[in-house]
C-alpha positions in Angstrom: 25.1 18.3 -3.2 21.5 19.2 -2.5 18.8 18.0 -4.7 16.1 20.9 -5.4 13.0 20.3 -7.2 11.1 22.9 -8.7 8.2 23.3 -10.4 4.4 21.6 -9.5 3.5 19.3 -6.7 0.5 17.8 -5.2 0.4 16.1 -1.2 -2.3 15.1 0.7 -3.8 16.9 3.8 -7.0 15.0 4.8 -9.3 12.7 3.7 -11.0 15.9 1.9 -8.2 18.1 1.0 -4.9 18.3 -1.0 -2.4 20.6 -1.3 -1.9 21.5 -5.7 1.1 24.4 -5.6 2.1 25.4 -9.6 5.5 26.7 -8.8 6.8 24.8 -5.4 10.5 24.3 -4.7 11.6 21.5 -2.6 14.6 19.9 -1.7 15.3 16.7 -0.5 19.3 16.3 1.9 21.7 14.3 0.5 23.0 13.5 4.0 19.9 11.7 5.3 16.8 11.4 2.2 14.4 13.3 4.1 12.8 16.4 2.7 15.0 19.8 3.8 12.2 22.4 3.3 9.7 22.8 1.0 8.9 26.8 -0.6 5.1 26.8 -1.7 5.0 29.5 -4.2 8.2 30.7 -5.8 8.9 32.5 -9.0 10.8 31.9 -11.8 12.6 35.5 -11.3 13.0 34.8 -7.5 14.6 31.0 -7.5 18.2 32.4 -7.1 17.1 34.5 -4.4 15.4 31.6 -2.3 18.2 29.3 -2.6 20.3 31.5 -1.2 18.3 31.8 1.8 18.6 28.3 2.4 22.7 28.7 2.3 22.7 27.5 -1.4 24.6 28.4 -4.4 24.2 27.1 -8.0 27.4 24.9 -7.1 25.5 23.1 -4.1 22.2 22.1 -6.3 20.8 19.3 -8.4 18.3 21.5 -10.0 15.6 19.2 -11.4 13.1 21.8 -13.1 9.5 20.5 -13.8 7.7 21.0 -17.4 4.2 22.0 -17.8 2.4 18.5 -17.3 5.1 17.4 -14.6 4.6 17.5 -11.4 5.7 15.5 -8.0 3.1 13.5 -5.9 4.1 11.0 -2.6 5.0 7.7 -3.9 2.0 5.4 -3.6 1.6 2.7 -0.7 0.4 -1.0 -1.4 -1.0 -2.5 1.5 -1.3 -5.6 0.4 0.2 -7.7 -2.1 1.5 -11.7 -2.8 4.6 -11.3 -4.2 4.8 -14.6 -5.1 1.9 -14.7 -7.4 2.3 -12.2 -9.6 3.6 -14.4 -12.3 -0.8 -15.4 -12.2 -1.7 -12.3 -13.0 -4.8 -12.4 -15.2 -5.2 -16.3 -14.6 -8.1 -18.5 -12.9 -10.8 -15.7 -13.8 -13.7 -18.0 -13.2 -13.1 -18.7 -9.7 -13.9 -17.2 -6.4 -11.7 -17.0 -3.4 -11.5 -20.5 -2.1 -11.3 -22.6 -5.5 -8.9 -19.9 -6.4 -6.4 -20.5 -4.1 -6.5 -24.2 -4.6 -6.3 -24.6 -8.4 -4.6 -21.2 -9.4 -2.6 -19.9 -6.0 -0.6 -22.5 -4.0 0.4 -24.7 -6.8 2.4 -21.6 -8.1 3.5 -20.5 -3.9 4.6 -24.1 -3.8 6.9 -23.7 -6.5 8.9 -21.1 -4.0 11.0 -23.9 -2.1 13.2 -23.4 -4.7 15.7 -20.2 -3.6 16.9 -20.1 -6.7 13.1 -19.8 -8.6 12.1 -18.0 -5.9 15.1 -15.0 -6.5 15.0 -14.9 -10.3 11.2 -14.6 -10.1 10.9 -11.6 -7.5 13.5 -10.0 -9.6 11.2 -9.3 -12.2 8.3 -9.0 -9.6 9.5 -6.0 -7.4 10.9 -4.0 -10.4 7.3 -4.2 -11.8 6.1 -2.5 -8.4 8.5 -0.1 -8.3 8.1 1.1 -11.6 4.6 1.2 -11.0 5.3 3.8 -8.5 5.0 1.7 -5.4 7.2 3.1 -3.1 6.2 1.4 0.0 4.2 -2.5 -0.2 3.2 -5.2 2.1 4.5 -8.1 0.9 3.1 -11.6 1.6 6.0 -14.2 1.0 5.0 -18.2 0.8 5.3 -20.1 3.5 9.4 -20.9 2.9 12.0 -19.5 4.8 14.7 -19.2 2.2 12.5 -18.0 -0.6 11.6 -15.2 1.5 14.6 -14.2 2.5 15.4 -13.8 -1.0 12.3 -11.4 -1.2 14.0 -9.5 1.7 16.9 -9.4 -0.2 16.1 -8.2 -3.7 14.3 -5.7 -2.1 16.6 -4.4 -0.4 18.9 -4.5 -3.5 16.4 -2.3 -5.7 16.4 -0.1 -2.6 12.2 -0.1 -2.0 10.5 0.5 1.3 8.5 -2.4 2.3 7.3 -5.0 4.9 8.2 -8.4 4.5 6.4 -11.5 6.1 6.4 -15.8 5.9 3.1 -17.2 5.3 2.0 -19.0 8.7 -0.2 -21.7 7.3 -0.4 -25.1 9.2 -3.9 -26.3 7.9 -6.4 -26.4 5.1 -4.3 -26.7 2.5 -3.1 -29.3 0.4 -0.5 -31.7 1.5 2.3 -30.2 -1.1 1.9 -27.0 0.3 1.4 -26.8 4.1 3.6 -26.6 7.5 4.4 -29.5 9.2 3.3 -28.3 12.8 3.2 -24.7 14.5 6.5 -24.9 16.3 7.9 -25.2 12.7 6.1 -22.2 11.7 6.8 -20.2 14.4 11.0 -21.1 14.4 10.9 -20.0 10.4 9.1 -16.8 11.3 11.5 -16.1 14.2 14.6 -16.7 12.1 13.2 -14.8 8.9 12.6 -11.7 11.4 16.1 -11.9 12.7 17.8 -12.5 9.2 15.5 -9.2 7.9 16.1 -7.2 10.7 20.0 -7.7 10.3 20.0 -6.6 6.5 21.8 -3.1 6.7 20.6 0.1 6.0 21.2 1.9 2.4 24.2 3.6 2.4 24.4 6.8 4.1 20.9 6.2 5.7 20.2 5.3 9.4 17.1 4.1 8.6 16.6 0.4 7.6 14.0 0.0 4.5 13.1 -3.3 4.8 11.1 -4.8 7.7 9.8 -8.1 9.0 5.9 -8.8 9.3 3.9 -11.1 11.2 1.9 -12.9 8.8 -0.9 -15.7 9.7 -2.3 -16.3 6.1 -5.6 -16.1 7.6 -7.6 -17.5 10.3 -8.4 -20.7 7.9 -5.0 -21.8 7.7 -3.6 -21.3 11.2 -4.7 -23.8 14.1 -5.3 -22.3 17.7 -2.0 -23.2 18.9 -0.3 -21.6 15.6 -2.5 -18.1 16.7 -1.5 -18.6 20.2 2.2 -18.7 19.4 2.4 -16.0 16.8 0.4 -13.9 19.5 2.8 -14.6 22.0 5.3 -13.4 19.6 3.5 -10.5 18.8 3.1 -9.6 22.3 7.2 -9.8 22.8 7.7 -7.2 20.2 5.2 -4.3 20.0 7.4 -2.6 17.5 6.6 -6.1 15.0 4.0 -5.7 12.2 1.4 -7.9 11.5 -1.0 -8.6 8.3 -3.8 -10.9 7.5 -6.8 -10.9 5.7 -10.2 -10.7 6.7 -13.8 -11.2 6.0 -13.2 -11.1 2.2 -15.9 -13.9 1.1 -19.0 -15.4 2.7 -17.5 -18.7 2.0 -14.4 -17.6 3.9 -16.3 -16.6 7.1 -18.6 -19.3 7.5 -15.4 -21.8 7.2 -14.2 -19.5 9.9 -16.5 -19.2 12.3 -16.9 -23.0 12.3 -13.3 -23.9 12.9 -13.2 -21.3 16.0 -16.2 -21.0 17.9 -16.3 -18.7 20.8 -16.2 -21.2 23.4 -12.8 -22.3 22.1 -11.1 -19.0 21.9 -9.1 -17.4 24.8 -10.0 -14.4 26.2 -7.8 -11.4 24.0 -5.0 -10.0 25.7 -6.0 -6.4 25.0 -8.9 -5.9 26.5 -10.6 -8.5 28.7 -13.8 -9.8 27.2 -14.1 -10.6 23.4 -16.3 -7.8 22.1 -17.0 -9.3 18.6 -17.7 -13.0 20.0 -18.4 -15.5 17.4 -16.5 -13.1 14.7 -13.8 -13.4 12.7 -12.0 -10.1 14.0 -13.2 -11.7 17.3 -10.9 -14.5 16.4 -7.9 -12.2 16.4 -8.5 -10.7 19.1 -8.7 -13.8 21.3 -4.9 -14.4 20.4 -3.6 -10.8 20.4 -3.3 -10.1 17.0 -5.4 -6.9 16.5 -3.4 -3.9 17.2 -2.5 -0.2 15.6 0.2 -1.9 13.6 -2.1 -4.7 11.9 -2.8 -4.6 8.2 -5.8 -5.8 8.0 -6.4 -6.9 4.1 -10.3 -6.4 2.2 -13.3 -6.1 5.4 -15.7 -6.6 2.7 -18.5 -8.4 4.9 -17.7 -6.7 8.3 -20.5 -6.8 11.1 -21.0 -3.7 13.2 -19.1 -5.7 16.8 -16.0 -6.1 14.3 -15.8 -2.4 13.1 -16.1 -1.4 16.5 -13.3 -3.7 17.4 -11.4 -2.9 15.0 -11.4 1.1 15.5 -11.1 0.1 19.4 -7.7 -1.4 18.7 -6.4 1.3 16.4 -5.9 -1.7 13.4 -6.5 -0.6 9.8 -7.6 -1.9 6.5 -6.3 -2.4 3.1 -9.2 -1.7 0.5 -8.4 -4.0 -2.4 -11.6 -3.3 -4.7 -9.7 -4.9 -7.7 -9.5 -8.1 -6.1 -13.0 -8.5 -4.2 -14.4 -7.6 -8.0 -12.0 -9.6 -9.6 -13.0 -12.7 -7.3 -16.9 -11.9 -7.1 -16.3 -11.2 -3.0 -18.2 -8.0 -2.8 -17.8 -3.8 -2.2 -16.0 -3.1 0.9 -18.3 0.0 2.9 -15.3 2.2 2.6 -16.9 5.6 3.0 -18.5 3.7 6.5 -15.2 2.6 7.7 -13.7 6.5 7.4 -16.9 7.8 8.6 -16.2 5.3 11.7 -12.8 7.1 12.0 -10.8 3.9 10.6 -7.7 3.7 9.0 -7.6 2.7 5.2 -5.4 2.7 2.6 -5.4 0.5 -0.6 -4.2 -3.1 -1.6 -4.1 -4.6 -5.3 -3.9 -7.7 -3.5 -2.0 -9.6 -6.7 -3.2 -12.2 -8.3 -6.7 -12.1 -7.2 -5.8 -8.2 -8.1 -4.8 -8.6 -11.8 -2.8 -5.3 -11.9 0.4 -4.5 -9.6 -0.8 -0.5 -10.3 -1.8 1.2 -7.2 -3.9 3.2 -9.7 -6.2 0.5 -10.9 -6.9 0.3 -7.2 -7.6 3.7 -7.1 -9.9 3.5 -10.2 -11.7 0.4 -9.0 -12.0 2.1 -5.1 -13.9 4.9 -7.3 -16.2 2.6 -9.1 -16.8 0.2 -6.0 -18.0 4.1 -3.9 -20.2 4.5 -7.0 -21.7 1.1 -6.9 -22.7 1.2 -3.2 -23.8 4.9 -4.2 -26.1 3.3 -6.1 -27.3 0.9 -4.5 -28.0 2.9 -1.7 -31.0 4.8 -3.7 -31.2 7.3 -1.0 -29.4 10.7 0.0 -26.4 10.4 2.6 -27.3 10.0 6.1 -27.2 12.7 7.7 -23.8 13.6 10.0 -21.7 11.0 7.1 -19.0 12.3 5.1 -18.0 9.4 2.8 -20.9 6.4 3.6 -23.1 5.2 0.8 -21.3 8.8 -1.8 -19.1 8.6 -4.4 -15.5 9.0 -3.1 -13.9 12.3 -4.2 -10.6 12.4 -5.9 -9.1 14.4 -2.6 -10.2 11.0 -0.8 -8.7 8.5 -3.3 -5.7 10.2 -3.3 -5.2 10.1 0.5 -6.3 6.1 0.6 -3.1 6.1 -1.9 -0.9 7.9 0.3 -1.2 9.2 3.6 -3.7 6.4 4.0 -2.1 3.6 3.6 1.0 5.3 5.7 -1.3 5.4 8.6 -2.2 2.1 8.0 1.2 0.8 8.1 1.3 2.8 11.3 4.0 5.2 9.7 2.5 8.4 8.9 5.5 10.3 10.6 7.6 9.0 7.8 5.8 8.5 4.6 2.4 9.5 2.8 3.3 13.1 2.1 5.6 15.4 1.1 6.8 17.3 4.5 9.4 18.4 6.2 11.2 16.4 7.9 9.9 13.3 6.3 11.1 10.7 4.1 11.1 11.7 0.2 9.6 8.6 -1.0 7.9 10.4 -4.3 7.0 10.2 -7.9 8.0 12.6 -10.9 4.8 12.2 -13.0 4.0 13.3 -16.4 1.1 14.3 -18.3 2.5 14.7 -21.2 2.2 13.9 -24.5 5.8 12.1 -24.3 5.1 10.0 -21.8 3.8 7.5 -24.2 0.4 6.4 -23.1 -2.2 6.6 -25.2 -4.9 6.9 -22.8 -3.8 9.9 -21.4 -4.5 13.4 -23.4 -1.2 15.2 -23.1 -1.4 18.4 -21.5 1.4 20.2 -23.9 -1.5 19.1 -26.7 -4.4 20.7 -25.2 -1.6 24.2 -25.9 -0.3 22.8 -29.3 -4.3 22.8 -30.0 -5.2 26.4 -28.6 -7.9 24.5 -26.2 -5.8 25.2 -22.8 -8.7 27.1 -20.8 -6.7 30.2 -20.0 -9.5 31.1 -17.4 -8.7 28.4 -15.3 -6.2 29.2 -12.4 -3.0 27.7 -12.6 -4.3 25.4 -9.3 -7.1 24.1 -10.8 -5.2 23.0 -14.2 -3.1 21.0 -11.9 -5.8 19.5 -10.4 -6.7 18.2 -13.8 -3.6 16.7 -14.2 -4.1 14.9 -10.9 -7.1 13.8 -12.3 -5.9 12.9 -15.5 -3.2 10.4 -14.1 -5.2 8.9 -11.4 -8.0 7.7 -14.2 -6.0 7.1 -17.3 -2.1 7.0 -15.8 -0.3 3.7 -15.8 3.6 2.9 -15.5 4.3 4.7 -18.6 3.6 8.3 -16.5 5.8 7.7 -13.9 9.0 9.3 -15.0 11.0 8.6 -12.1 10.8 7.1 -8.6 12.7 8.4 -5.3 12.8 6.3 -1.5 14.7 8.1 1.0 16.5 10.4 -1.9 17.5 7.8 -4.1 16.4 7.4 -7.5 15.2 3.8 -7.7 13.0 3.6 -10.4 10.7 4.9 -13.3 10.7 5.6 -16.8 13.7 7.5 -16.9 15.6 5.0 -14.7 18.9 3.2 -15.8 20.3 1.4 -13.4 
């Protein structure tokens, strides 16, 4: 049976458009997941009519029709998230990003070399993100095989999209919580990527969910011969993902322009010469690591030879404004990296992001435009669309979305609804029922007699979109869909 959704829906275009259509019917194939067809304007009298164009009679449909307030939107993609400390959310406030991860972070990751801990916790963990309408993350495992298989593996139960990775880490860090050479850390990586890229696909589906992830915790923690090895690896398998972090605190850099300076780096695979020498993208690049599918998490402090490095290899960013807030590092220049033609999508980067909500991120991305607005005290510079202005809600939306699926280097797939492509999407509400108390329910405003019947029916649902992106949390997410299957949300059972 075909599931047909009718009723409002929102997708992104650009960076400076979205599509809002009142009265869109959709439906999604039961024999693959992927959107069918999508009808942009259809009317209530006409619905009968238009299914049975598409071969469909009211004995071949799910018919899931949308109330005023409802309305579907692409599911929301986190770029960069610790799985492993989410149960520190909201703890170790008072530090920034170094102390942090020594008195709050790996004593919890160490706790993970127990398979057992590491499964009952991640339990919890990824039905928190999907619920929070995450339908595609970036997961950062600890540095343990076996717990991070049992990531792979409970999310792959719940059924969620995402990319999976073993912390490489075989330095600077304490004694209780660190590899014992880079041979080990490259023979755990190799057998978590096999064991992950066995795991079957859902049922019915061709197409696996879960992936594996090249993931040097960041330059600090990896010796040269650990980089060299995982860029070997990365050079074996273009089709392997790879994340990191970079330039998220001044402390951060310094420590990492002092462990690699440019005389002992190799020259980078890619391109000949090291173009950002003495830079910690520059470090990267010496060992292969900077390519269209890296995830590159925060670029807070980025000097001009590392964002033209990093748009010359095609990598992308995860914007994780809660975080670099949270942890006093600083306001990424987003609206300069889009202006610069990079890719960037958005990160809650948990713990040192205290909410698993892709829409705190999307708040905080908002405030952190305005702050560099701000500080800026001038006009735009001429020929810029987004540097030193406020970001529009068009913009936000995409970094949610589409953004982050070109980040992940899977825009064919994900990041908006399409033909064709997989129908990973929300059912969002508005409404008054939903529960949350922080957002004014849209069957109210008609209850009151204060719904602006001047408004077209486009622009109320723009308000909606407005409405949930600034005051939504989990409680607005009604339901949850990967690939077609109902994994999640408010209304969920299972």
């Amino acid at each position: 049976m075909t599931t047909v959704f009718y009723g409002a829906l929102i997708t992104p275009v650009s960076l400076r458009e979205y599509r809002a259509l009142p009265h869109a019917l959709l439906a999604v194939s039961h024999d693959t997941g992927d959107i069918a067809w999508i009808e942009d304007e259809v009317h209530p009298s006409g619905l009968q009519d238009v299914l049975a164009r598409h071969g469909l009679g009211a004995d071949d449909v799910d018919l899931i029709e949308l109330k005023l307030g409802e309305f579907l939107l692409p599911g929301f993609i986190d770029t960069h998230i610790h799985a492993p400390q989410v149960p520190n959310i909201g703890s170790g406030q008072q530090y920034e990003l170094l102390d942090w991860l020594a008195h709050v972070t790996f004593p919890m990751e160490s706790r993970f070399a127990d398979a057992d801990f590491a499964r009952r916790t991640y339990t919890s963990v990824i039905k928190r993100t999907i619920d929070y309408g995450s339908t595609t993350c970036c997961y950062y495992g600890t540095l343990h095989l076996e717990g991070t298989k049992a990531l792979a593996d409970v999310i792959h139960a719940y059924g969620q999209r995402a990319f999976v990775g073993k912390c490489n880490m075989d330095r600077n860090s304490p004694e209780y919580y660190v590899e014992p050479s880079a041979d080990a850390s490259v023979a755990a990586t190799r057998a978590l990527i096999a064991y992950i890229r066995a795991l079957p696909p859902p049922a019915g589906r061709a197409e696996p969910l879960v992936r594996p992830i090249l993931t040097p915790r960041f330059a600090i923690s990896c010796t040269h011969e650990l980089l060299g090895k995982l860029g070997a690896l990365a050079a074996e398998d273009a089709a392997l993902h790879i994340q990191t972090h970079i330039s998220e605190n001044a402390g951060e850099i310094a420590f990492t322009r002092e462990l690699f300076p440019p005389d002992s780096l190799p020259a980078p695979p890619a391109g000949g010469q090291v173009r950002a020498a003495g830079t910690y993208a520059g470090v990267y690049d010496a060992f292969g690591l900077l390519r269209e599918n890296t995830v590159l998490a925060h670029a807070v402090h980025l000097e001009e030879d590392e964002v033209a490095l990093i748009k010359a290899r095609g990598a992308g960013v995860s914007h994780c404004p809660t975080s670099n807030f949270n942890l006093r590092s600083g306001c990424a220049p987003v609206g300069m990296l889009l202006d610069r033609g990079i890719k960037v999508g958005l990160g809650t980067d948990v713990s040192g992001g205290f909410s698993p909500s892709i829409l705190a991120a999307v708040q905080h991305a908002s405030m952190c435009s305005k702050v560099i607005a701000m500080q800026a005290g001038h006009p735009a510079p001429a020929g810029t669309l987004f540097a030193d202005q406020q970001l529009p809600i068009a913009t936000l939306l995409y970094l949610a979305t589409l953004g982050g699926a070109e980040v992940c280097d899977m825009r064919a797939r994900v990041g908006s609804l399409a033909p064709g492509k997989a129908f990973d999407a929300l059912v969002v509400s508005v409404r008054s029922d939903a529960d949350n108390p922080a957002t004014w329910g849209v069957d109210m405003d008609l209850e009151l007699g204060v719904r602006d019947g001047g408004k077209s029916e486009e622009v109320e649902l723009e308000n909606f979109l407005e409405r949930f992106l600034f005051c939504g949390d989990d409680r607005n997410i009604r339901r949850v869909y990967v690939q077609g299957s109902f994994i999640g949300g408010k209304e969920f059972k299972g």
